[in-house]
Structure formats: structure tokens, C-alpha cells
C-alpha positions in Angstrom: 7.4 19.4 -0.7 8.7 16.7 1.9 7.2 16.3 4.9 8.9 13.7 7.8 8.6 12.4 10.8 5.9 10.9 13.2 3.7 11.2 16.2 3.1 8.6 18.3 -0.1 6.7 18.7 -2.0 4.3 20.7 0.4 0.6 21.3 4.0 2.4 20.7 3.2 2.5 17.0 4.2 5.4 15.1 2.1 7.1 11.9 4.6 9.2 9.6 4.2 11.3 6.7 5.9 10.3 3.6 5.6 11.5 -0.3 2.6 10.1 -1.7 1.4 9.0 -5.4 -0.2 12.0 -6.8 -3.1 11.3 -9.5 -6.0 13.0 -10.5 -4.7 16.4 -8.9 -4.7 15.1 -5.6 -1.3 15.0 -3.4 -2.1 13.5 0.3 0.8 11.9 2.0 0.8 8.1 2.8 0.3 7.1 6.2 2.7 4.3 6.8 1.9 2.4 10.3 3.4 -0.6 12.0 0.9 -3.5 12.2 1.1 -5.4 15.4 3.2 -8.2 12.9 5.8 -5.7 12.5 4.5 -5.5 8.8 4.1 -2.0 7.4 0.0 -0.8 6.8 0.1 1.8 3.7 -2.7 4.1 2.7 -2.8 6.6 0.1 -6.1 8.4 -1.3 -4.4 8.4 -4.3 -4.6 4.3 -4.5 -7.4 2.1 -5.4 -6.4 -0.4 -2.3 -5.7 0.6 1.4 -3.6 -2.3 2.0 -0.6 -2.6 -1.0 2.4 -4.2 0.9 4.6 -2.8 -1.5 7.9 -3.1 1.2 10.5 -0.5 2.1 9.5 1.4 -1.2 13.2 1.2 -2.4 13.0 -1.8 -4.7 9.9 -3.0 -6.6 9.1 -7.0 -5.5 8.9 -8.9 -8.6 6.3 -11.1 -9.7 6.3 -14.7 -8.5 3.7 -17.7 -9.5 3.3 -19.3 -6.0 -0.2 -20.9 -6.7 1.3 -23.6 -4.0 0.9 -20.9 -1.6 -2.5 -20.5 -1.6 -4.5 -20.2 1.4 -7.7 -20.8 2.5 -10.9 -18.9 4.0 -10.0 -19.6 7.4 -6.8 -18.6 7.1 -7.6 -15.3 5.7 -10.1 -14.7 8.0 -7.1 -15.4 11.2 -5.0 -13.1 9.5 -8.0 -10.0 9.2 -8.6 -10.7 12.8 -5.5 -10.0 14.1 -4.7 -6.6 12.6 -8.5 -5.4 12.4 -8.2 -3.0 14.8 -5.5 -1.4 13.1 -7.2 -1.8 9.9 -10.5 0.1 10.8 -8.4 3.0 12.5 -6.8 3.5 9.3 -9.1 2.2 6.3 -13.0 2.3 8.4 -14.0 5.2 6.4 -15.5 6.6 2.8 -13.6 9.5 3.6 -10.2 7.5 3.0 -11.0 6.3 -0.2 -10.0 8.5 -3.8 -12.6 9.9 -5.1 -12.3 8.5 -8.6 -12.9 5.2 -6.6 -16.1 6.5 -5.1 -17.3 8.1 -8.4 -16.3 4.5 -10.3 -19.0 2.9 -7.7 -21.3 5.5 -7.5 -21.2 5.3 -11.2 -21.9 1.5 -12.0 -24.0 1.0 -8.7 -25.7 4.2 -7.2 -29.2 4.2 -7.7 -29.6 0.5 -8.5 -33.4 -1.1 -7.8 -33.2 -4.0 -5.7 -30.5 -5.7 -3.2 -26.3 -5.0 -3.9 -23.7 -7.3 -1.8 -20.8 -5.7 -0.6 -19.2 -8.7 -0.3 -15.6 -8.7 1.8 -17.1 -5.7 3.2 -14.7 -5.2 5.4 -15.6 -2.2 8.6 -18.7 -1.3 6.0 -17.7 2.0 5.3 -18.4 1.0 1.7 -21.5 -0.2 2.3 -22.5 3.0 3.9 -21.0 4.8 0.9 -23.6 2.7 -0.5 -26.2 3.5 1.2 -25.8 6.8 1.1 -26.6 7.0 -2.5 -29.8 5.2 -1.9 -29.0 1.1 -2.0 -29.8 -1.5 -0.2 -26.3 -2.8 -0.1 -25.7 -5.6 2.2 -22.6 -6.3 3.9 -20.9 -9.4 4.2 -17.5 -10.7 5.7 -15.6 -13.4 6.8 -14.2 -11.3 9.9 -16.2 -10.8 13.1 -14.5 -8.1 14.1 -15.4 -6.1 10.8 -19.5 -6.9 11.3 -19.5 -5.4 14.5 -17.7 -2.6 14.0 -20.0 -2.2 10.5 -22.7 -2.5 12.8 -22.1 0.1 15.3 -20.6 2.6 12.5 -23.1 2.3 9.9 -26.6 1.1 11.8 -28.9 1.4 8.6 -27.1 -1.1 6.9 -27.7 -5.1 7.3 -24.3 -7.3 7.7 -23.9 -11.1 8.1 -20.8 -12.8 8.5 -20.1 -15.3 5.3 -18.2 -15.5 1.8 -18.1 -14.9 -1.7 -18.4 -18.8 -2.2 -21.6 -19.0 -0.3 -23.5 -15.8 -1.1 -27.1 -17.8 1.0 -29.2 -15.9 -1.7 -31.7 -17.2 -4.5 -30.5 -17.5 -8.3 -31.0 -13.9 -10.1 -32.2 -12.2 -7.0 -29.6 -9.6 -6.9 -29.0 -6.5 -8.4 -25.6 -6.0 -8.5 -22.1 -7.0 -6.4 -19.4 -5.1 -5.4 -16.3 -6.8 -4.3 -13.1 -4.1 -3.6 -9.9 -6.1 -3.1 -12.2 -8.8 -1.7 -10.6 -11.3 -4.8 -7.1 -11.0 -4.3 -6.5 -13.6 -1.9 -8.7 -16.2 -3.8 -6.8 -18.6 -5.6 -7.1 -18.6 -9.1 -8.0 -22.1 -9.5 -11.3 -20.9 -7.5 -12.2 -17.9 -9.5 -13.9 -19.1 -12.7 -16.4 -20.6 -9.8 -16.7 -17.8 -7.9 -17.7 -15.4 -10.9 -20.2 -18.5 -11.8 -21.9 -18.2 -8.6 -21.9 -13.9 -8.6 -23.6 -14.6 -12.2 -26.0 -17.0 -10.9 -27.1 -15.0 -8.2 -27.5 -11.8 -9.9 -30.2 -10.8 -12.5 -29.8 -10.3 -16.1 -28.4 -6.4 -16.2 -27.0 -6.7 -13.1 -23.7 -5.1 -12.1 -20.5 -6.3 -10.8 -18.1 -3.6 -9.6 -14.5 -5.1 -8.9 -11.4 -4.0 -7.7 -7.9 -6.1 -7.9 -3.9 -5.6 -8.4 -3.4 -5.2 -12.0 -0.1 -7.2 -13.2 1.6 -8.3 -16.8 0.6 -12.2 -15.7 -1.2 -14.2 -12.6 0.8 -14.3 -9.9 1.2 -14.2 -6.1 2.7 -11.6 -4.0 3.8 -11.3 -0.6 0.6 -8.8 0.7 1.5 -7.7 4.4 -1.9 -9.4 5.3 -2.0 -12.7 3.9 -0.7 -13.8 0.4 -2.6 -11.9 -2.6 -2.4 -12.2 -6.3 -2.0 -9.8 -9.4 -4.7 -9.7 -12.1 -4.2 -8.8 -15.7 -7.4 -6.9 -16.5 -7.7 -8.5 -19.7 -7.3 -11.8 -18.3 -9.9 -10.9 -15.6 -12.2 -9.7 -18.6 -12.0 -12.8 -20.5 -13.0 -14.8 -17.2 -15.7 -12.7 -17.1 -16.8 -12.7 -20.1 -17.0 -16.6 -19.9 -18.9 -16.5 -16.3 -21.5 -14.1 -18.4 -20.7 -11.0 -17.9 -19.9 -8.1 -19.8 -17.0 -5.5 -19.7 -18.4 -1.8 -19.4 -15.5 -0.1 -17.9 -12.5 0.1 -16.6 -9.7 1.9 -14.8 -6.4 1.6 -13.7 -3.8 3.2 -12.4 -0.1 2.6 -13.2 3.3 1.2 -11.2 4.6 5.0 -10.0 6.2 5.8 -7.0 7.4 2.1 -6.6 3.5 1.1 -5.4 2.0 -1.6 -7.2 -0.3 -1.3 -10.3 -4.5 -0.9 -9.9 -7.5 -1.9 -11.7 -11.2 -1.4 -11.4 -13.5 -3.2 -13.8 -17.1 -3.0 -14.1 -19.3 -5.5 -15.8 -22.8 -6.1 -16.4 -24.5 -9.5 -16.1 -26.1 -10.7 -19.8 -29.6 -12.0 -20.4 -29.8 -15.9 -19.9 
């Protein structure tokens, strides 16, 4: 069944039911809202990331190796700032997430002893998922805006503004990492370092929890944020692999209803 139309909402913009990707036996609409950019905000519970920038949905973008377009921290930070309202009205909440996404976490990370980043935590709603299940996650982000609002919305937590190239904590003092959609604006020159440092950082049997765009090669894409990349998951394996890690699950969800492919991997850190 078809549902359209729209309601107004605050600023002029206007939320409107569409037909959404049904998995797992679930079948809730998309919401599809202007950003104040004019770009279009998608979320579906039935997708692994609340912001896919797949266009009009009539023709499926095609892959494009842009590694000259890579950005920088700062810039991703300007460009999370200026729609973060928008983006904790429609993403700020555990309850918008799939639930095979929460059971892949809850999985690989509830219950852990010791101390779990959330890093790119965004409004910290994951973080209080988190917590929820009995971790001390921590929340970090590069956006302002996001650590206050984590702060007021999820109090037992602790936030800190920062990045997944600087975690500020001791070697092997962590117990595990979760970073959803926080790597798919890092360019992929920068991510064999990256994974060094989450290695480094956490201790042997530790967990990292991931979640990216799954694609056939590396490549950028034109995310209505700021310029993301695609991850083959076994590429991403190998790469983990190699930082010291190793594979213990996946999932992913394929290209259907012209929205882009999804991947979740966990991995678990080795001894040494």
C-alpha cells in the first residue's frame, strides 16, 4: 500500500511518506525532509544509515573514484553543523534505528567490562543505547552541536568533543569501539592509520563494531552532507585484518529500492 503526501513542519519544510525498503519483516515508510541546503534527509528503519543521499530515487548514482575530493575534519565538522538540528529531529533516537542494527551492537558490545567509544557519536542516542545495556560507552564528536544535545538527552553518559584520529586515551585501555557511519567521510589514504590507532588503543579481545556503505570498489559518492565513500566489505576486512583485527561477523543489506548497499562488520582485536 502507497501512502502520499505531507504535513508541514517547523521552517516551511515538509515531511512526506513514501514506499520504504522492507527487510527483516518490517515495512515503515521513509521520511524524506528538505535540509536547510535544499538537499533531501532520508531515513528508513529498514537501513543501516540515517543519512544515504541516494537522489530523486529514480536513477541509481554510479560509482566514481574522486579521492581528489576528499575533505578534511573541519570541513566535515561545518557541514554537521549546519543541518544538526535537522539531523537530531529526525536521527536523535534508538528508536529510529532497525532493530537488526541494535541487535548487531547489542550483540558484539552489550555487556563489555571496561570503557567503549562511540566515536562520531553523533546526538548520542547510540551511546545511550549503549548504556542502556550496561556500558560505559563514551561519546565523542567533532560537532558541538551533537555533544550538547547528547548531553541534555542522555545525562548518564560522558561526551567530549574530538576525533577518531586522536582518540586522547592510553594504548590498550579500551574495551571496544563502535564507529556507525562515523568512516565514510575519511579518506581512504587515512584509514589504514586510523584502524592502527583503534588497535592501539584497545585491548587484546577487544571489539570494533563498524558500519559503512558497501560498494563493488572504493569510491566516492555525492552524500547530501558532505562527500562519503563506498567500502567493499572484504576490502575493509583485509584492512582490518592487517591493523590486527579479526573478522567475527558481518551483515549487509543489498542495493533494493534504488537506496545504496549496507554493511556492518564486527571484529575483534588479536593478542599482541
Amino acid at each position: 500500500m502507497e501512502r502520499r503526501g505531507g504535513a508541514p513542519v517547523a521552517g516551511g519544510a515538509r515531511i512526506s511518506d513514501t514506499p520504504g525498503h522492507v527487510s527483516a519483516g518490517h515495512s515503515n515508510p521513509r521520511i524524506r525532509q528538505q535540509s536547510p541546503g535544499g538537499a533531501t534527509i532520508r531515513h528508513g528503519r529498514s537501513g543501516l544509515s540515517p543519512i544515504e543521499g541516494s537522489g530523486s530515487g529514480r536513477a541509481k548514482p554510479q560509482p566514481r573514484k574522486l579521492y581528489s575530493r576528499a575533505v578534511g575534519l573541519e570541513q566535515v565538522r561545518q557541514a554537521y553543523a549546519s543541518v544538526a538540528g535537522l539531523y537530531i529531529e529526525l536521527f536523535g533516537s534508538s528508536e529510529r534505528v532497525h532493530a537488526d542494527d541494535l541487535a548487531f551492537i547489542e550483540r558484539h558490545l552489550g555487556g563489555r567490562p571496561g570503557v567503549v567509544l562511540d566515536l562520531g557519536c553523533g546526538p548520542g542516542h547510540l551511546t545511550g543505547f549503549l548504556r542502556s545495556l550496561g556500558v560505559d560507552a563514551r561519546g565523542i564528536d567533532l560537532v558541538p552541536e551533537f555533544i550538547a544535545h547528547a548531553r541534555a538527552a542522555h545525562p548518564s553518559g560522558r561526551y567530549q568533543l574530538g576525533s577518531m584520529e586522536d582518540l586522547g586515551v592510553a594504548d590498550h585501555s579500551i574495551a571496544g569501539i563502535l564507529t556507525w557511519y562515523s568512516l565514510i567521510h575519511l579518506p581512504p589514504r587515512r584509514l589504514d592509520g586510523v584502524l592502527a590507532r583503534f588497535r592501539r588503543a584497545m585491548a587484546p579481545g577487544g571489539r570494533l563494531v563498524l558500519g559503512v556503505f558497501d560498494g563493488d570498489e572504493v569510491a566516492a559518492f555525492d552524500h547530501k552532507v558532505i562527500t562519503a565513500y563506498r567500502w567493499p566489505v572484504d576490502e575493509l576486512v583485509e584492512r582490518l585484518t592487517r591493523a590486527g583485527f579479526v573478522e567475527v561477523e558481518r551483515l549487509r543489506r543489498p542495493d533494493e529500492d534504488n537506496h545504496r548497499p549496507h554493511a556492518a562488520v564486527a571484529a575483534v582485536a588479536t593478542e599482541g
